[in-house]
N, C-alpha and C positions, 0 to 999 in steps of 0.2 A: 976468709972465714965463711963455712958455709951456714946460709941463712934457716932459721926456726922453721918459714913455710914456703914449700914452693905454689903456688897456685897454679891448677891446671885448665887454661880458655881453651875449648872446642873452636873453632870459627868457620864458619862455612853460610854465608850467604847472609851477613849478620851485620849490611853495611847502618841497620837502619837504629840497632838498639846497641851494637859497640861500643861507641864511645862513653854513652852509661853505664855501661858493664865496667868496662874499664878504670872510667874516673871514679867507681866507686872503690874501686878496689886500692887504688893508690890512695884514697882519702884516709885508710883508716890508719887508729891510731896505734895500733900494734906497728912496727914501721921493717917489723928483721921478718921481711919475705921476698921472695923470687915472682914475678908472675909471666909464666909461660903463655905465649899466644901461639897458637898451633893451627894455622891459617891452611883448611882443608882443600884446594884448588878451590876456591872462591872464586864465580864468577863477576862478582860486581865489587866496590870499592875495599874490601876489607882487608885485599893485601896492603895499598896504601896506606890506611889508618896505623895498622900494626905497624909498620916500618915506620910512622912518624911517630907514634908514641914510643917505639924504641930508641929512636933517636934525641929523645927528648928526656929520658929516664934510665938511668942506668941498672935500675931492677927490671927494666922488662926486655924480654929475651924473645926471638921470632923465630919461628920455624914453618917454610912453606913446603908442600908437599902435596901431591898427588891427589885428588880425593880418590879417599878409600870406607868413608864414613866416621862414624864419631865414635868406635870403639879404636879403629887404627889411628885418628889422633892423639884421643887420650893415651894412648900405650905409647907412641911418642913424647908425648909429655912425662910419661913414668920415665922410660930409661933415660931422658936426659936433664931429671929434677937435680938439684942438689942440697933440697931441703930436708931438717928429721922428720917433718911431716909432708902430707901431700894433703891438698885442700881441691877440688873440683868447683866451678863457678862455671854456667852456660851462658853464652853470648847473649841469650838477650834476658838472662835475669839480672840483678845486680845481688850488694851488701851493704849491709847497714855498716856505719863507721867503726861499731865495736867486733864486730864480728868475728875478728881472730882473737878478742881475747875471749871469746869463748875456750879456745883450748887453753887457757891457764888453767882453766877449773878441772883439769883432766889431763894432769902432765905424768901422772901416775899411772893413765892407764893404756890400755893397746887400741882403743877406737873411745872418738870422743862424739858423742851426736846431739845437734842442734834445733831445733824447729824452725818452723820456715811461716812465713807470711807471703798470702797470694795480693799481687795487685793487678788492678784498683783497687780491688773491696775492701783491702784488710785483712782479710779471715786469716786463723790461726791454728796451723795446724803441727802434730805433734809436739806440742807445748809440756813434755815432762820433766822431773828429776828423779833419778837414780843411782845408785851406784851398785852394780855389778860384776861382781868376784867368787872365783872359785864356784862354791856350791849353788848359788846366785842365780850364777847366768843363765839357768836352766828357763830360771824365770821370765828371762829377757828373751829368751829364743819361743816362750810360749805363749809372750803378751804383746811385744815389741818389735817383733818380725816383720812389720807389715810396712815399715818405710824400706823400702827396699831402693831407693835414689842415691845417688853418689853423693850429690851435692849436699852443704849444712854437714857435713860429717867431718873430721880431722882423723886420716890415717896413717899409722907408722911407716919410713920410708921400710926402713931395717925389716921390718918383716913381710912386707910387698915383694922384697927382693930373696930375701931366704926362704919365699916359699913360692917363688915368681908368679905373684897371680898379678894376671894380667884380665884383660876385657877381651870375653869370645867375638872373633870378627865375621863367624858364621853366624848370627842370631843377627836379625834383626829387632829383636825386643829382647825385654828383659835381661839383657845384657849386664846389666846396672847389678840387676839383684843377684846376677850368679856371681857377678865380681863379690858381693857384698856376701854371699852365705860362703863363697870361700875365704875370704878375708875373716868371718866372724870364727869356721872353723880353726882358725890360728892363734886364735885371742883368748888371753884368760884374764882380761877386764874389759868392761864398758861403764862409760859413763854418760849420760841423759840428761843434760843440761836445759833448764825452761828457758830459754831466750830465743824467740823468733825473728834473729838480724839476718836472715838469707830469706829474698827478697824473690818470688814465683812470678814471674808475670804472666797472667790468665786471664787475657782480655776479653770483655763480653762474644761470644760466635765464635769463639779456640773450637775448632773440631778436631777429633781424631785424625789421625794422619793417615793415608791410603797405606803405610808400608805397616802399620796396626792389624793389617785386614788378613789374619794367618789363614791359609790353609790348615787340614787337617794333620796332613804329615808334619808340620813346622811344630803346631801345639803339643804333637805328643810327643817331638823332638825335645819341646822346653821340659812339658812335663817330666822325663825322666830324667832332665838334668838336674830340676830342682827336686825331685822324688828323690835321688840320690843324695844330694845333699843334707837335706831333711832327714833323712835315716841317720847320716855321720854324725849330725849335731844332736839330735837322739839319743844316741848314744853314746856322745862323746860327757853329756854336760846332764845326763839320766832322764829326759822330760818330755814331755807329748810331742809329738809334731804336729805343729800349726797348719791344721786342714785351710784354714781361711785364705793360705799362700794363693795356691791353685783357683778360689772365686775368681782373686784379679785376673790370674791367665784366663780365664776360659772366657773372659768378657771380649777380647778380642776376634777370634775365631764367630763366635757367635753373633755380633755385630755383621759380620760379611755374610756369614750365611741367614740371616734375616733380611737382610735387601736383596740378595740373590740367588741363593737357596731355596733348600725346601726344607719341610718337616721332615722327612725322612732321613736327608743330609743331617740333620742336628740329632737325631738318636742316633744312628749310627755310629756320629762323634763320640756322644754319649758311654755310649757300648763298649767304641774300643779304647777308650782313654781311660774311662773307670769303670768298668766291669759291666757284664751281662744284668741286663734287667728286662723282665716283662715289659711289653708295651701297654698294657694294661693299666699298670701301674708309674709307669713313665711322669705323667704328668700331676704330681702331689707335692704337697711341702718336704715331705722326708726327704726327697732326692734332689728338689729345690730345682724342677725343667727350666727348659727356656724359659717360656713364658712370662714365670716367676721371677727371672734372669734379668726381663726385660723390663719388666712391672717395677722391680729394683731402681732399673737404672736409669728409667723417666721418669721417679720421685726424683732420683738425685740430680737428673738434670734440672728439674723443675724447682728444688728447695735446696740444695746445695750449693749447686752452681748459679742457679735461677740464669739457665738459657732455656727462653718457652716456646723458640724457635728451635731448638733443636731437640726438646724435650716433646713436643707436637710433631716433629717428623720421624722419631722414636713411633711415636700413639701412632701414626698413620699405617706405617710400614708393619708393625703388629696386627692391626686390624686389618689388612689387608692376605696376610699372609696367611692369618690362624681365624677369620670372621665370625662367627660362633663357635667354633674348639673353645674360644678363652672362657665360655660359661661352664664347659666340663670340668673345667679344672679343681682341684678340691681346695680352698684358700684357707689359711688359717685367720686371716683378720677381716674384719667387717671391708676397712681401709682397701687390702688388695681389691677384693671380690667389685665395690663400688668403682673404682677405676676400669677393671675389665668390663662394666657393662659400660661404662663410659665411652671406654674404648673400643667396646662391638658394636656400639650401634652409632658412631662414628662422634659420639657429640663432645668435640674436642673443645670448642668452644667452654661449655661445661668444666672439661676438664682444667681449662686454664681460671675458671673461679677458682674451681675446688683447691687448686695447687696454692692459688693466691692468697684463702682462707686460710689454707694449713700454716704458711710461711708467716701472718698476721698474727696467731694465734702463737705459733715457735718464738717469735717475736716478745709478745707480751710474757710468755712462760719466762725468755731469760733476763725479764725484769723482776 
């Protein structure tokens, strides 16, 4: 009889947080699942491990294979699941014991989606409820877009296969989300369950990964893929298109060209990814430059994530780059404009108060 969920493990170089991954998944109390281990040419212990745990459980199922990366594992995990559903879990995160009955609450619909918690800290993210149908889901494609991760989701095997979407093996990013805007274009329900039992692990000093660092042909390679998508579901389900997709992409590309670039590399990207503009006018809130890009994302390193080590090597590489430019810029908040002189006139120290105070002060607000 084939089982409610298959689960699908990536595994590639994963001897160190495996066996967590794994013993969480056999714990839970849902008990009618499959869990696929998908052991990608692993150079250090982890084909071992999977072979003993398969020999020890008769739910878990091993497949070794060539590295070819984590979309050409998962897409072996698809064609040899034999679950109604397919569940994704990465090697070194885990799940909380209840996690699969997440999908009971959502056996009515074609994609079930969960929230997730990062550890150590706890934090909790996408924590909603919803239910999404027919005239609806316009809603969901114009608020709710922005988890675009595989994992925490429960998807139909039945329509994975009647519309064979699979995971693009030429992308190195956002691979996840294309699967996910073609999976959503198939669906005429969601449902958005608040339990955050899928378990992030985000350990203090996680950097970005060098294979993150797009060139410019790659990003406006993604852009049109997800540009395309965004138009079908547009259309398909009558409702805006979530401009806010495209912020995430462009944080990539933009990250490489700020440590190794130049100013002129980054307009240009500008230019040809979304349209012609004045250089004049380049640098304002309307168009939201670098700059402002940047100023973004060492708040969030600094009160988000609170890494001040790499939220200060964000400040340097800014200040190095644009050294008085950042006072031209036209700011909309007191907030930005005060960082940028922070950050021109190098006094990072400073900035690690100022960041300190803000998180103190956020602190006492959600009490």
């Amino acid at each position: 009889m084939a089982p409610l969920i298959s689960v699908i493990v990536p595994v590639y170089k994963a001897e160190d947080t495996l066996r967590n991954c794994v013993d969480s998944i056999l714990k839970q109390t849902n008990r009618d699942f499959e869990l696929l281990l998908i052991d990608d040419g692993s150079s250090d212990r982890c084909r071992e491990i999977c072979d003993t745990y398969a020999a020890k459980d008769a739910r878990v199922r091993v497949w070794h294979k060539e590295n070819g990366g984590v979309s050409t594992a998962r897409n072996l995990g698809l064609e040899v699941a034999c679950g109604e559903w397919i569940a994704f879990v990465d090697a070194d995160d885990s799940v909380d014991e209840g996690f699969f009955d997440v999908l009971k609450e959502g056996l009515g619909y074609d994609l079930v989606i969960g929230g997730y918690k990062t550890l150590p800290k706890g934090e909790i993210y996408y924590n909603f409820e919803g239910d999404f149908k027919d005239d609806t889901m316009g809603d969901f494609v114009a608020r709710h877009l922005w988890n675009g991760y595989v994992w925490g989701k429960f998807y139909k095997t039945s329509i994975l296969r009647e519309h064979r979407i699979m995971f693009r093996t030429d992308l190195v990013v956002y691979e996840d989300l294309l699967f996910n805007l073609d999976y959503i274009l198939q669906c005429n329900s969601i449902k958005l369950v608040p339990s955050c039992l899928y378990l992030y692990m985000d350990p203090p000093g996680k950097m970005i990964q060098e294979k993150y660092a797009l060139l410019p042909d790659e990003i406006r390679k993604i852009y049109a893929l997800v540009d395309d998508r965004l138009e079908r579901l547009a259309h398909k389900f009558h409702c805006w298109r979530p401009a806010f997709i495209f912020d995430f992409i462009e944080h990539y590309p933009l990250e490489r060209i700020l440590r190794q670039g130049s100013d002129d590399e980054l307009y240009h990207l500008y230019v040809e990814v979304k349209g012609n503009v004045d250089r004049s006018v380049f640098y304002n809130d309307r168009i939201a430059s670098p700059i402002l890009r940047f100023i973004s994302c060492i708040k969030k390193e600094y009160i988000v994530r609170r890494h001040r080590v790499r939220g200060r090597l964000l400040a340097k590489a800014l200040s190095s780059l644009y050294g008085r430019e950042l006072l031209r810029v036209k700011y909309s908040s007191f907030s930005k404009k005060f960082q940028a002189i922070l950050i021109t006139y190098r006094l990072f120290g400073l900035l690690d108060v100022y960041f300190a105070i803000r998180s103190l002060v956020n602190r006492f607000r959600k009490v």
